[in-house]
C-alpha positions in Angstrom: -27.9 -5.1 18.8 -28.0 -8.6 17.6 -31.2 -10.8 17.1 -30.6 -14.4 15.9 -27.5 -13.9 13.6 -28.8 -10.7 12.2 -27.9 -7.2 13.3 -30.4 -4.4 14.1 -29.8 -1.1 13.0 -30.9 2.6 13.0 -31.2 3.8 9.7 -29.7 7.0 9.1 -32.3 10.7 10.4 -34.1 7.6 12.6 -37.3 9.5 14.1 -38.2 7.9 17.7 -41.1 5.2 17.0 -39.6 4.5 13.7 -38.8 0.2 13.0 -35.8 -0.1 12.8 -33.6 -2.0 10.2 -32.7 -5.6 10.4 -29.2 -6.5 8.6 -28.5 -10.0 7.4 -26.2 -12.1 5.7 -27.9 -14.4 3.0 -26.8 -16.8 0.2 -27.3 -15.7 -3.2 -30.0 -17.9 -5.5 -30.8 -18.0 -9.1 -33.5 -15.9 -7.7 -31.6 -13.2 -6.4 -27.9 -13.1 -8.2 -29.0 -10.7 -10.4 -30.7 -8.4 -8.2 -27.0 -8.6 -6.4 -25.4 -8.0 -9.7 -26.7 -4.7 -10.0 -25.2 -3.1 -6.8 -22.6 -0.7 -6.8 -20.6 1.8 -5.5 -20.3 5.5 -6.1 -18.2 6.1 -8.9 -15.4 7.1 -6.9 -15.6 4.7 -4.9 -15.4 1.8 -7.8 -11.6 1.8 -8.3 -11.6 0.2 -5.1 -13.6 -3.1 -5.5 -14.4 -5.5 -8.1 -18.2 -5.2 -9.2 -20.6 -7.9 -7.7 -20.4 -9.9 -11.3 -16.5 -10.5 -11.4 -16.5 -11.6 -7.5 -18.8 -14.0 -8.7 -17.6 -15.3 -11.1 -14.2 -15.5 -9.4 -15.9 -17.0 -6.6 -17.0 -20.2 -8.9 -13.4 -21.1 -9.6 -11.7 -20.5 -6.2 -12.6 -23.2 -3.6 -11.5 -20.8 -0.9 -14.8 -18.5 -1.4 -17.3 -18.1 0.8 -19.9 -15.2 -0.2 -23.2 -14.0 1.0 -25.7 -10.8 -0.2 -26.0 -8.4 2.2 -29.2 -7.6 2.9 -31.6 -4.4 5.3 -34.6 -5.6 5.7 -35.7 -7.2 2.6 -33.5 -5.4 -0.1 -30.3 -6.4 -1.2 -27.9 -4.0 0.2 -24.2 -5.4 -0.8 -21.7 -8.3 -0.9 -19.1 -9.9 0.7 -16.5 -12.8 -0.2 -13.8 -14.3 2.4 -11.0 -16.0 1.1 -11.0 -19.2 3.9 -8.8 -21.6 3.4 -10.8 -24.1 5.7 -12.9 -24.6 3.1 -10.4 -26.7 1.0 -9.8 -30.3 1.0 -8.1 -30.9 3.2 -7.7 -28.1 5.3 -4.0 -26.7 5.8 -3.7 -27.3 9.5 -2.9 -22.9 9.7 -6.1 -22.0 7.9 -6.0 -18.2 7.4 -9.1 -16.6 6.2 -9.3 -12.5 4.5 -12.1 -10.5 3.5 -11.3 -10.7 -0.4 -14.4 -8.4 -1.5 -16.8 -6.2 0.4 -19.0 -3.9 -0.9 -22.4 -1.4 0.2 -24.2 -0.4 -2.0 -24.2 3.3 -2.7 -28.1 4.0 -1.6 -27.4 1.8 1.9 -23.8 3.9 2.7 -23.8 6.0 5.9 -26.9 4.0 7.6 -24.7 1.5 9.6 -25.4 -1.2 7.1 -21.6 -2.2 6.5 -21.0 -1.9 10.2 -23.7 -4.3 11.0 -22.6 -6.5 8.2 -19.3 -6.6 9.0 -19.9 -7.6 12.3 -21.6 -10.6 11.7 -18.9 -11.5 8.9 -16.4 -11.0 11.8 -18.6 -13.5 13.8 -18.9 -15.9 11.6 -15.2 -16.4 10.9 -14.9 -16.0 14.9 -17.3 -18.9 15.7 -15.1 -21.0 13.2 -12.6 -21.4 15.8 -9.9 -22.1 13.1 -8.0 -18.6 12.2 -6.0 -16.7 14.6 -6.8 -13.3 12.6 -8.8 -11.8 9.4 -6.8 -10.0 7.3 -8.5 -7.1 4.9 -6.5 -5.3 2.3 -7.2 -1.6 0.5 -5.6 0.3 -1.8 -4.1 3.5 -0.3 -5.7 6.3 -1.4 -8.8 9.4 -1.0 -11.7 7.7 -0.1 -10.5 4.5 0.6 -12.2 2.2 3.0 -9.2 2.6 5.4 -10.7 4.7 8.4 -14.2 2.1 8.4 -11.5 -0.7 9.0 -9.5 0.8 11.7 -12.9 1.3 13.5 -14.1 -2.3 13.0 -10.7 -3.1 15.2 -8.3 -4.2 12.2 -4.9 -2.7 12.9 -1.9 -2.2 10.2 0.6 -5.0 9.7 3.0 -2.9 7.8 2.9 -5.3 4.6 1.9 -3.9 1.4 0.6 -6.9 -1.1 0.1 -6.2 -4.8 0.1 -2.1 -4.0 -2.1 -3.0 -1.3 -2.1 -1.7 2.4 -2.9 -5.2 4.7 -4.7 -5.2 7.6 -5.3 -7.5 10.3 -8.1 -7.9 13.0 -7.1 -10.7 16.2 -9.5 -12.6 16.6 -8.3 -14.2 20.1 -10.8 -14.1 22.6 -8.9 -11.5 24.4 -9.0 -9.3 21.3 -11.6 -6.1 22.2 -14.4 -6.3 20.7 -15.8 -4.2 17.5 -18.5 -1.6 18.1 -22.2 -2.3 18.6 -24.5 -2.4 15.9 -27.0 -0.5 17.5 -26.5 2.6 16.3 -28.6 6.2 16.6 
């Protein structure tokens, strides 16, 4: 369920009665980037993303991020960076636009917190109206973030970049949508 750009969700054991949690996207502040910094993954899950700090500081020298903290409630839950080339000046007149980073932070896995968030990234590069597609990539191996992809609706391209599997997700407004973020 959706309220005002934000996505409702059930957190995980959710007793009847319960308040349910409410998952946003938010811009990170002086206030708040290092609160962001300090999120992580499991350990066996780190060989798969960058950690918070790098993507940051990548994200100061590339003019094709956009980023925003993840957050349940009121407490920083993860990260995500796009790499959208509509943000350049000017815009190529193709824009593409890929989710370079995304990250949930090990306490917030399992609840429906990346669901919810990636939703609403999905949305957002949607309601652009510029990009045909969002491509995502992973690398191929136990644990990897493949299977949570393939249920957000991103299907294989069969291009492999860098050792990197590439997916993509249509975003044409015939394209099915992804799941709801209500969940039990």
């Amino acid at each position: 369920m959706s309220v005002a750009g934000h996505a409702v969700v059930m957190p995980k054991g959710h007793i009847p009665g319960t308040r349910a949690v409410l998952v946003s996207l938010r811009e990170i502040t002086s206030e708040t980037v290092r609160q962001i910094t300090r999120l992580s993954v499991s350990p066996e899950q780190q060989r798969f993303v960058a950690s918070n700090a790098i993507s940051l500081a990548e994200a100061l020298f590339s003019p094709n991020a956009w980023y925003r903290a993840i957050y349940a409630g009121e407490s920083p839950a993860g990260f995500v960076m796009l790499y959208d080339e509509s943000l350049r000046t000017p815009p190529p007149p193709n824009p593409q636009a890929a989710l370079w980073r995304f990250m949930v932070d090990t306490q917030f896995q399992g609840q429906g917190v990346g669901t919810a968030a990636l939703e609403q990234v999905i949305a957002h590069v949607r309601s652009k109206g510029l990009f045909s597609s969002l491509l995502v990539s992973y690398v191929p191996a136990p644990g990897c973030p493949e299977k949570f992809y393939l249920r957000a609706g991103f299907r294989h391209t069969g291009r492999v970049d860098g050792g990197e599997v590439v997916l993509e997700l249509s975003l044409n407004a015939n394209a099915p949508l992804t799941s709801s973020t209500l969940l039990r």
